[in-house]
C-alpha positions as CSV (number, residue, x, y, z in Angstrom):
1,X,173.0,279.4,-17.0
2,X,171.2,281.9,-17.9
3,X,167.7,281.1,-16.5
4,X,169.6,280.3,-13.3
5,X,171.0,284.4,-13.4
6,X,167.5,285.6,-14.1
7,X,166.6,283.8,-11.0
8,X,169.0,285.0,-9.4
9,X,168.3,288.7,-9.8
10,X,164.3,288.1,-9.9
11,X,165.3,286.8,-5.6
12,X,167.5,290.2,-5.5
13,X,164.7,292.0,-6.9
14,X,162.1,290.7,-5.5
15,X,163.8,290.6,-1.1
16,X,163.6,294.1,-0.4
17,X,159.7,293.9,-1.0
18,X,159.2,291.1,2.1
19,X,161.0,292.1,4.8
20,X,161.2,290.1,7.8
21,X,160.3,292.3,11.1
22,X,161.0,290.3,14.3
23,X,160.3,292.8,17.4
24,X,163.4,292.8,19.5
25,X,161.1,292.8,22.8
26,X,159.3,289.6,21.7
27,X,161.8,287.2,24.0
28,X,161.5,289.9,27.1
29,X,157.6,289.8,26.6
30,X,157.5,286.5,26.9
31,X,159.6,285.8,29.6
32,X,157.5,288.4,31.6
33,X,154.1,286.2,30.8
34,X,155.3,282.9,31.8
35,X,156.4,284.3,34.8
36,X,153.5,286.1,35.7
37,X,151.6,283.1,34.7
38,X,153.4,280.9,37.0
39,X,153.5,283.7,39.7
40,X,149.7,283.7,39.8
41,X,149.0,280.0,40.0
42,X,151.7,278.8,42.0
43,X,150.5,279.9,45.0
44,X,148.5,276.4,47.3
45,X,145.3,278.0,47.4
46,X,141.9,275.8,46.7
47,X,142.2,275.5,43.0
48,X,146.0,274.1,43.8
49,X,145.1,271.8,46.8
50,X,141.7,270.5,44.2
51,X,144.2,270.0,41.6
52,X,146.6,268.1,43.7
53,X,143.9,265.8,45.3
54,X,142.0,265.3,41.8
55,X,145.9,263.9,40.7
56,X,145.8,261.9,43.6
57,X,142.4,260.2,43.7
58,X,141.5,260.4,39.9
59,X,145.1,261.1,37.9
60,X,147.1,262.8,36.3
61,X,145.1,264.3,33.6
62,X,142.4,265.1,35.6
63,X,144.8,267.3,38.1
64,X,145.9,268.8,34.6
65,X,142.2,269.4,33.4
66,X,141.7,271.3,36.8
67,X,144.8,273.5,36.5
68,X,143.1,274.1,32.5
69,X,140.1,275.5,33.8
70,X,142.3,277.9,36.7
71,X,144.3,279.5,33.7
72,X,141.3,280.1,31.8
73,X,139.9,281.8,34.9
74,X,143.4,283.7,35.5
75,X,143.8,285.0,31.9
76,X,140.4,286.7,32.2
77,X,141.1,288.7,35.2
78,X,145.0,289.3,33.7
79,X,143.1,290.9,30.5
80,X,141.0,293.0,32.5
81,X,143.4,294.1,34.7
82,X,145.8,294.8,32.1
83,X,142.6,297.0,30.0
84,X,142.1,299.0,32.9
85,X,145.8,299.7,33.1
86,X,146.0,301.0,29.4
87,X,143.1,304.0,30.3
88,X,146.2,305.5,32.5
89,X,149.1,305.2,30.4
90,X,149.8,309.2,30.7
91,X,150.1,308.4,34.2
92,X,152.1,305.5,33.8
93,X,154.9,306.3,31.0
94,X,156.1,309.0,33.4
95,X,159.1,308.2,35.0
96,X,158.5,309.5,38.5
97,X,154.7,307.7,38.4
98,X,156.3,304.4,37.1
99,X,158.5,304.2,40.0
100,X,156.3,304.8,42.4
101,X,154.2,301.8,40.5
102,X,156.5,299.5,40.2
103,X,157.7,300.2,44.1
104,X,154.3,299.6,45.1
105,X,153.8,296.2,43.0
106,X,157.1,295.2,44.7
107,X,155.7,295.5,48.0
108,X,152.5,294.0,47.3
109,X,154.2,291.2,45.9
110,X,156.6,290.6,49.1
111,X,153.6,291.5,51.0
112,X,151.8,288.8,49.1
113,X,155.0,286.2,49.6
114,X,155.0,286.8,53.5
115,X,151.0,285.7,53.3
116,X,151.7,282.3,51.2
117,X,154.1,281.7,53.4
118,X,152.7,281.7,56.8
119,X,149.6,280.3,55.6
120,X,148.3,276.9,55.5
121,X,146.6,275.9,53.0
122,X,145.5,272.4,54.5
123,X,143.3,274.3,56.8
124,X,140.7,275.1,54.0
125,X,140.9,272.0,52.3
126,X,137.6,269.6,51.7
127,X,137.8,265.4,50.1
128,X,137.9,265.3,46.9
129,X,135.7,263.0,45.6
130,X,137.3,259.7,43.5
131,X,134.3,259.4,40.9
132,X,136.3,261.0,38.2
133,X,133.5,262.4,35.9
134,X,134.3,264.2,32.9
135,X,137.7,266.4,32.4
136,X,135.4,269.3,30.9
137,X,133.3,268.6,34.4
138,X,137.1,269.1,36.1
139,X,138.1,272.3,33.8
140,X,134.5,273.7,34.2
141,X,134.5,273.6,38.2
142,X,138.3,274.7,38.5
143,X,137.2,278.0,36.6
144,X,134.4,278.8,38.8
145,X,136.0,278.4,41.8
146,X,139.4,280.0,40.8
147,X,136.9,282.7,39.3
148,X,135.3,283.1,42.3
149,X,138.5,284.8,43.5
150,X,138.6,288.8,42.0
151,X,140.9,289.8,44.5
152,X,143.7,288.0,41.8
153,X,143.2,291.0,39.6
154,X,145.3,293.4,42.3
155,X,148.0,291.0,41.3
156,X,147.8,291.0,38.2
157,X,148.1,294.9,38.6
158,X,150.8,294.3,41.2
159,X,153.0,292.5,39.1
160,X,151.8,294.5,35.4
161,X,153.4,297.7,37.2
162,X,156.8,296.0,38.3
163,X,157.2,294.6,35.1
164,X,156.0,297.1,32.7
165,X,154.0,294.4,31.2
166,X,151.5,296.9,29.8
167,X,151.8,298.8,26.3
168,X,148.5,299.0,24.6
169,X,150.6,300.8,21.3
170,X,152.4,297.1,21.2
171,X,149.6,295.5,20.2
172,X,151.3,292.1,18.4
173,X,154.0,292.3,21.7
174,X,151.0,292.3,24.1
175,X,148.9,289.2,22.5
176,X,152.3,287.4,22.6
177,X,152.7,288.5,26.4
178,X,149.1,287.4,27.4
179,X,149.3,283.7,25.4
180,X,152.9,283.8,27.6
181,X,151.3,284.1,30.7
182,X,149.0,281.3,29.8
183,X,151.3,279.3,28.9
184,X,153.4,280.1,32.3
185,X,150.5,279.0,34.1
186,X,149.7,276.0,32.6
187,X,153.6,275.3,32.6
188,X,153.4,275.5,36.7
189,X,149.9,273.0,36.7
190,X,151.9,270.6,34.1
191,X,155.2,270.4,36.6
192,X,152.8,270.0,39.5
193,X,150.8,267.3,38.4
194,X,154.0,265.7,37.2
195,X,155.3,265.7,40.5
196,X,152.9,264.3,42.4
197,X,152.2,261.9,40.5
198,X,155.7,261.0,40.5
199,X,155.6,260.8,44.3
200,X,151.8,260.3,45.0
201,X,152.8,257.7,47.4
202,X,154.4,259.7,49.4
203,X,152.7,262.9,49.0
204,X,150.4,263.9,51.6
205,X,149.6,267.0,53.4
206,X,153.4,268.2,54.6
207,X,154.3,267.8,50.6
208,X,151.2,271.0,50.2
209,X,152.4,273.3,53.0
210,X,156.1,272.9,51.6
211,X,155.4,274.0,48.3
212,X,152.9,277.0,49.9
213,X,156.5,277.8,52.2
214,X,158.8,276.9,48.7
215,X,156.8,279.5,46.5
216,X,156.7,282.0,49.2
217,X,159.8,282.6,49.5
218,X,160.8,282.8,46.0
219,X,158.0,285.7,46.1
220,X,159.7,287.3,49.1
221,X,163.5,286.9,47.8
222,X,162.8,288.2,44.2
223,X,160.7,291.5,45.5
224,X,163.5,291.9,47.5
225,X,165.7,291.9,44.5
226,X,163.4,294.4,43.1
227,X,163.4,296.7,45.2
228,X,167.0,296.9,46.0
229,X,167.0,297.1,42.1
230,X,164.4,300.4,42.6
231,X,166.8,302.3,44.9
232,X,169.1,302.3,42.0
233,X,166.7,304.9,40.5
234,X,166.2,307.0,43.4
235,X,169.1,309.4,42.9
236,X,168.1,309.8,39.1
237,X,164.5,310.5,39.6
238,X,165.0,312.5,43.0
């Protein structure tokens, strides 16, 4: 018994030197980064219309090695765009400036939704070929073409600004939010390829221009959303 209360008061001694932080942001972070992840991939342009005919003609995997290679690509122009954004945070942290920001990243984004949705994606898209090759061969030519694409970075800035993703004094929070938004975009290319190959034999063309028209306007309805949420803070800030 009395090893056991020496124990005991060693523990009570000894808990106040380890405690346990957990940042109460951390879940909001990571919601954010998933959906900014999924946000920038969903959309059927030719890195989604490659990954859709490699699951076709070569599998599942190999769709999924394809989408791999896009996120890579993605989280490279999300990091940049998000270190550019922290040389302005004076300009951002004000009020005023941030709702100007985030009212501009909401119309880029519904400006952004209105373009998935009346385009068609089919109109751009080449054979894949059915020798399968190598899924690093796969990965490796879904970064370069999704890298190919710089434009993604605007957004990336477009959604940073609407979400406040960017706190460069958060340094853990931020690391979190950038493996989020990897894992959001993988998380899209993992339903995808589970779908069609799901219903491969009955997926052709139509199935791609309905998920371009699907995605668009769930862009268009949630800027909405944000910016009816914005005009909220008009009568404070003005």
């Amino acid at each position: 018994m009395t090893k056991i209360k020496r124990n005991r008061k060693f523990f009570r001694n000894f808990a106040p030197v380890m405690p346990i932080h957990i940042p109460i942001n951390i879940l909001d972070f990571i919601f954010k980064g998933m959906l900014i992840g999924v946000i920038a991939s969903a959309p059927m342009g030719p890195v989604g219309i490659l990954c859709v005919q490699r699951t076709l003609n070569k599998g599942r995997w190999f769709g999924f090695a394809t989408g791999l290679g896009a996120a890579a690509s993605d989280i490279i122009y999300a990091a940049i765009a998000g270190f550019g954004m922290s040389f302005v945070m004076d300009f951002i942290t004000n009020d005023q400036n941030r709702f100007y920001l985030q009212m501009g990243g909401s119309i880029l984004l519904l400006c952004f939704g209105w373009y998935t949705y009346h385009t068609d994606p089919t109109q751009k898209m080449h054979q894949s070929g059915k020798q399968q090759g190598t899924f690093w061969y796969n990965t490796w030519t879904a970064f370069l073409v999704t890298f190919s694409n710089p434009l993604i970075i605007f957004l990336f800035i477009a959604m940073y600004a609407q979400f406040a993703f960017v706190l460069p004094n958060h340094p853990f929070e931020m690391i979190v939010g950038f493996a989020s938004i990897v894992g959001g975009a993988l998380l899209w290319w993992w339903g995808l390829t589970w779908l069609v190959d799901q219903i491969r034999t009955k997926f052709d063309t139509n199935g791609i221009k309905l998920i371009n028209k699907i995605i668009g306007v769930a862009v268009i309805i949630g800027s909405i959303v944000m910016l009816l949420g914005l005009t909220t803070n008009l009568v404070r800030l003005f």
